[in-house]
C-alpha positions, -999 to 999 in steps of 0.1 A, spaced: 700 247 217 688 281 213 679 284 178 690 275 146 687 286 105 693 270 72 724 287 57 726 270 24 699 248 8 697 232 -28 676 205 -40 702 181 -27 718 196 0 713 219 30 735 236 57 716 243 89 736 268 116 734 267 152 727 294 177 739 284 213 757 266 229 737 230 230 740 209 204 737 175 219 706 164 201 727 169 169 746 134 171 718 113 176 705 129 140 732 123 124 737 86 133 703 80 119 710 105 90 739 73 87 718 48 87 696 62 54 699 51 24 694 81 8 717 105 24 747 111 5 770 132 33 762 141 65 785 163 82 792 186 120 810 213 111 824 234 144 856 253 130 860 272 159 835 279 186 838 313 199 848 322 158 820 302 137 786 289 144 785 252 142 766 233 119 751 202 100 754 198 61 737 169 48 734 155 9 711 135 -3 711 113 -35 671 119 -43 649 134 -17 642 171 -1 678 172 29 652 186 51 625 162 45 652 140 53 664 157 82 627 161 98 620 122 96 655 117 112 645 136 141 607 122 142 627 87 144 650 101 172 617 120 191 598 81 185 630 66 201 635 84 230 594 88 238 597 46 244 627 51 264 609 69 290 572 51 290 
């Protein structure tokens, strides 16, 4: 993944864009986006790749999306480290 932004954020909700072409690390956060309580909606969104950047809206009910979104991918990061100790 070469880069990526946050398009649109409220206190609820964010929508994070991607630049590139790799977005493979994007499904493991969202199945563990899935598994919180607190997230609301969590959603790819890839209308059309040579048109649109994709990207990932989440919702939450209470807490900061990206908050949410960083301790999703520290849980992923934790995950994988064990994997390959």
């Amino acid at each position: 993944m070469d880069s990526f932004y946050i398009a649109e954020k409220t206190d609820k909700s964010v929508k994070i864009m991607f630049k590139g072409t790799d977005t493979t690390l994007v499904n493991p956060i969202m199945d563990e986006l899935d598994r919180d309580s607190d997230v609301k909606i969590v959603r790819y969104i890839n209308t059309h790749p040579e048109l649109n950047e994709p990207a990932l809206y989440v919702e939450t009910i209470e807490n900061d999306p990206v908050e949410v979104i960083a301790a999703a991918a520290d849980r992923v990061s934790e995950y994988f480290s064990k994997i390959n100790q």
